[in-house]
N, C-alpha and C positions, 0 to 999 in steps of 0.2 A: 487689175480690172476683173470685174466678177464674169465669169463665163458661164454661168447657170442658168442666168435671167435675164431680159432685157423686159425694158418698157416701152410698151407702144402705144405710143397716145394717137388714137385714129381720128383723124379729122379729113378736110379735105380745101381744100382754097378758098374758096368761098368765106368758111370759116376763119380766115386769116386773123380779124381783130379779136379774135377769144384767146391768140396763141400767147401775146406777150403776158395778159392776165392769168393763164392758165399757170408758166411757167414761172410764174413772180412767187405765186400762191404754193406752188410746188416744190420752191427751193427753199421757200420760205418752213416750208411744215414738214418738209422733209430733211433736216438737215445734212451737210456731206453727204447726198446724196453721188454717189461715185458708179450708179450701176448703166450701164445702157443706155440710150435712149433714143427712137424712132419712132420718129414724127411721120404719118404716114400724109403728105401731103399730094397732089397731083403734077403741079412742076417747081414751086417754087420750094426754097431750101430755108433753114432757119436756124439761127445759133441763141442763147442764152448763155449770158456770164456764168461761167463755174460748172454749166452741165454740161455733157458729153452726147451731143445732139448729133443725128443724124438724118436727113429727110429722104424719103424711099424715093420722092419724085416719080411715082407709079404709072404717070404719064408720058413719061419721058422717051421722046422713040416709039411709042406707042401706034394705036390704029388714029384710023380718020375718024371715030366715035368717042363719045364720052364711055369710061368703063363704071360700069356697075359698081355701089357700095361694095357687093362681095369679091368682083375683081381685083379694086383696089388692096380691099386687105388681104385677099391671097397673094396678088405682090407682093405687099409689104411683109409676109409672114417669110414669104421664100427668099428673102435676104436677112433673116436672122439667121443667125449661128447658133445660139442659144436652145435649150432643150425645150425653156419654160419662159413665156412668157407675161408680164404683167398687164394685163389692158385696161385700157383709161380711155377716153375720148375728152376733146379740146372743151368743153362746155363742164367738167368736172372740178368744179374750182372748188378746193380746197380752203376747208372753214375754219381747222384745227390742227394741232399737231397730230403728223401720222403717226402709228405705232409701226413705226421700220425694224424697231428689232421683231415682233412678231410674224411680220412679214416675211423677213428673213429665217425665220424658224421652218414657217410653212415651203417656203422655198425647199428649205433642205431635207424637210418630210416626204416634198413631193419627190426628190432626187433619189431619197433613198428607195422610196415605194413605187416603182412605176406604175401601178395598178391604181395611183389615185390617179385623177384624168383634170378635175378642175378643182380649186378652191375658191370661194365668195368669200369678196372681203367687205361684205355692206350687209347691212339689213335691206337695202333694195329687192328687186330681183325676186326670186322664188319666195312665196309665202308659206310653205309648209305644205301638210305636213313632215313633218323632217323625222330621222328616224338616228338613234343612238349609234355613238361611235366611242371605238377602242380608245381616243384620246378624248377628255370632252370639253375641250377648246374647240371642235369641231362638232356636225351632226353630217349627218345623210339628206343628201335631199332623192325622195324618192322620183317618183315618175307622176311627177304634178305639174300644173302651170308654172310657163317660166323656168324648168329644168335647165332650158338654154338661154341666158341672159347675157347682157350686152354691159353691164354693170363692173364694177372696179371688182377684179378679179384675178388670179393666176391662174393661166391656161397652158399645159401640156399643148406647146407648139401643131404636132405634129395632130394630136386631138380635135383643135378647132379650126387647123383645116378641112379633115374628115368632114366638119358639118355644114362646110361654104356649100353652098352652088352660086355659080356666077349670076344666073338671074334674078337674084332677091337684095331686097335692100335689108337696111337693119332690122325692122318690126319685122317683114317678114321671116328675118333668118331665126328672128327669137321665137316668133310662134309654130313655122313649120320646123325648125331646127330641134323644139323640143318635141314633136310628133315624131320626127327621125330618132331622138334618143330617147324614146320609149321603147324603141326595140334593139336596144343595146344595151347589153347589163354591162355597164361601165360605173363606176364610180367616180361622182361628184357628190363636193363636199362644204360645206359654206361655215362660217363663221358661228358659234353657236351663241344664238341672239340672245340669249338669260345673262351672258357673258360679255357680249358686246355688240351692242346698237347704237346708233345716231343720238340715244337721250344717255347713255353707260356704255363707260371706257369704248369708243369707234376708233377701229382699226383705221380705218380712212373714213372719212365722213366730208360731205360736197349737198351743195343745195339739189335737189332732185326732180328735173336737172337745166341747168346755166340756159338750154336755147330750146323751147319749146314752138314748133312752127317756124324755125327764120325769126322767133322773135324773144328779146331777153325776159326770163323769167322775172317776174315782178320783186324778189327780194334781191336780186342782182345789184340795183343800183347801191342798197345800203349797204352789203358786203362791200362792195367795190369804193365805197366812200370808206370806213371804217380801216379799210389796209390801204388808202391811199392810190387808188387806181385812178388815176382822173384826166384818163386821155381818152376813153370812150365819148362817146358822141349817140347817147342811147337813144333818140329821135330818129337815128338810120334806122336801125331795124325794128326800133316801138317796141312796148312792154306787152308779152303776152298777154291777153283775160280771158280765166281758168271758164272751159264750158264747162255746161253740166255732164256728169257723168254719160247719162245714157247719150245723149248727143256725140259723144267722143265717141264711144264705140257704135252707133249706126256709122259714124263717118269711118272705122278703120274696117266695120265689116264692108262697106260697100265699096272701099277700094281691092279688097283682099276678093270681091265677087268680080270684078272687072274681067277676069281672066278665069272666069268658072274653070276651067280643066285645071289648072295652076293651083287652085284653089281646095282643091278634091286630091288631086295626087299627094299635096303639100299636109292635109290633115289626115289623108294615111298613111305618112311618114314616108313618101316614097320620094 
């Protein structure tokens, strides 16, 4: 059993019908996969054939409240043993074969180098500019949009707790989480995209991404025909339709105003 890494695919109940396709798609492109694996659910528990499944049930015993997206994953991080871990979320379905030896590379870079803090394994997530590194399978991401992303990546454990705070969901932890790590000269590092993106050789590559709103991404259903998935019942939660650009972002600025002070501390990094 690998003791370095563990996988955590965060999801949450709600999400239940994305777990059996996630992990079909996951064994399937990940072959012998033998590493970890924690499912950070809120009570219920989950197995799949062959993996080594564990669910944090973050819930469990818990208050008389529903906990916060960042609660949950700070439970679930503080029941890994693991130095380093790989994060995925349930709506990540896997379109291709993964490249697991590279992964495992980076793994062991990261072990030997404490001083990297994160690796990206997507073209997702931070757009650049990125800045030259001593290997150049990898790059720098500097202190730009998206330094802190929620995307398929290796995270130094004890690092992306540092950037929780309990009161923020996921957008929020990505946009204030990267105003907090603009004032930490930490090294993060991503995938160098000349070398491998979504269109050339992907390290891990997934439609981006599986549940947009509570509802399935619109190329969902062919993926899920194509590998055979055909227990969904996609009428429950209806196919997303992409708005426009600008419409998206008045709607994430105007919930991110809701809590004006929240909102001010959170884009001084504080």
């Amino acid at each position: 059993m690998n003791n370095k890494v563990t996988i955590l695919v965060n999801t949450s109940d709600g999400f239940e019908d994305c777990w059996n396709p996630f992990f079909k798609l996951l064994s399937k492109y990940w072959k012998n996969c033998n590493l970890p694996i924690l499912i950070n659910t809120e009570f219920k528990t989950f197995e799949y054939q062959n993996l080594n499944i564990t669910a944090s049930e973050a819930h469990k015993g818990a208050l008389d409240r529903r906990l916060t997206w960042s609660e949950c994953l700070i439970n679930a991080l503080h029941k890994i043993e693991s130095p380093l871990v790989i994060y995925m979320q349930e709506d990540y379905f896997i379109e291709q074969e993964i490249n697991s030896e590279l992964i495992m590379e980076f793994v062991d870079l990261m072990i030997k180098d404490e001083e990297i803090k994160y690796i990206g394994l997507t073209d997702f997530g931070s757009k650049g500019p990125f800045g030259s590194y001593k290997d150049n399978r990898l790059v720098v991401v500097g202190n730009n949009r998206y330094r802190i992303s929620t995307q398929a990546g290796i995270w130094r454990k004890e690092t992306l707790l540092s950037y929780l705070r309990a009161e923020e969901n996921g957008w929020m932890f990505e946009i204030f989480g990267t105003q907090r790590a603009k004032k930490r000269n930490e090294l993060f590092l991503t995938a160098n995209r000349s070398l491998y993106s979504k269109s050339n050789h992907p390290i891990i590559t997934y439609i981006h991404t599986g549940i947009i709103k509570g509802q399935w991404h619109e190329k969902i259903p062919s993926l899920f025909k194509k590998e055979g998935i055909d227990s969904i019942d996609f009428s429950i939660r209806g196919l997303y339709k992409p708005k426009p650009f600008l419409i998206r972002k008045i709607e994430t600025a105007s919930k991110l105003l809701k809590n004006p002070g929240r909102f001010i501390t959170g884009m001084l990094g504080k």
